[in-house]
Structure formats: C-alpha cells, structure tokens
Phi, psi and omega in degrees: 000128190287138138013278184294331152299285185329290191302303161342306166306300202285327182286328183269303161319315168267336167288348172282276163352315154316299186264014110335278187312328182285353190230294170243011206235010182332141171078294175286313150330338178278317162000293202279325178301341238241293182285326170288337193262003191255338195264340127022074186269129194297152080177037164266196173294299188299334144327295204290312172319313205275317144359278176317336195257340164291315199279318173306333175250029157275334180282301188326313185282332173312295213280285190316315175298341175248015151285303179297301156354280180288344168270310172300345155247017192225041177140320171094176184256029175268348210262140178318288166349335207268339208249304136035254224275336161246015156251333154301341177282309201285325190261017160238291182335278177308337187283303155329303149307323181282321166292264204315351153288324166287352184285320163313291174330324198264322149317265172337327168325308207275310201124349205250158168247225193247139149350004203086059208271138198268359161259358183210131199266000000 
C-alpha cells in the first residue's frame, strides 16, 4: 500500500471512528481514535481527520455534560423536564454532531479536507 493510500485509509478510519463513538461504540471509538492519531504525521490528510474527530467529540462531551448539567439543576432526573432537555439534546444537538461526522467521513473518503472547518485550522 502506497504512502497515500495508507494516509486515506488512516483519514477514512478516524472519521469513521468519530462517528462510532457519537453513535454506537462510545468511549471505544474515541479509544480508537485515539490510537489513530498517534500513528499520524502532522500537515497530513490523516492527521487533519484525526485532529477533526478528537476536537468533534470532544465538543460532544462538552455538550452531553452541559446538558447533564442543566438537568441535575434545573429539576433533577425525576422531573417531567428532564425527557425535554433529553430528547431536545439528542434530536437537534446530537444530531448535528452525527451529521458533520458523516460529512466528515465522506470527505475523508476524497481525500480532501473540509471547508473552511472552524475545528481544525
């Protein structure tokens, strides 16, 4: 496997990952992501993905924690309010997240990076 395939591979392998851990592999999927980015040369394709997939669930946990947060103060998790604040997280938030990881992915496919991406410089 040639140098560019390989840095594809590795670039298709952490948006997959990304998007594992946001969806059924949580924690192991970061794990893994984790391990991908170590393997990594910095100003590469696979780098700039792993980069992307580290910094995107790093915001997701921000967010489920400032989520979590706001229910344990505003009611606790017995209060009718609580299925709200988590079902409004999963379906606009989380859900975003889950989208710009597959946008990711799909990228990564090409080879290419993101747009003008406001998490990776």
């Amino acid at each position: 496997m040639t140098t560019d395939k390989l840095q594809l591979q590795r670039a298709s392998n952490a948006a997959l990952f990304s998007l594992l851990n946001l969806t059924i592999l949580p924690i192991i999927g970061f794990i893994v992501l984790l391990f991908t980015y170590k393997k990594t040369e910095a100003n590469r394709i696979d780098h700039y993905y792993a980069v992307l997939g580290i910094k995107t669930n790093l915001w997701a946990a921000v967010a489920l924690i400032l989520v979590t947060g706001l229910m344990i103060l505003l009611g606790g998790f017995t209060s009718p309010w609580t299925w709200v604040y988590v079902v409004s997280y999963f379906v606009i938030i989380h859900a975003m997240f889950i989208l710009f990881a597959t946008w990711a992915l799909t990228r990564s496919w090409t080879g290419e990076k993101l747009k003008k991406s406001f998490l990776v410089k």
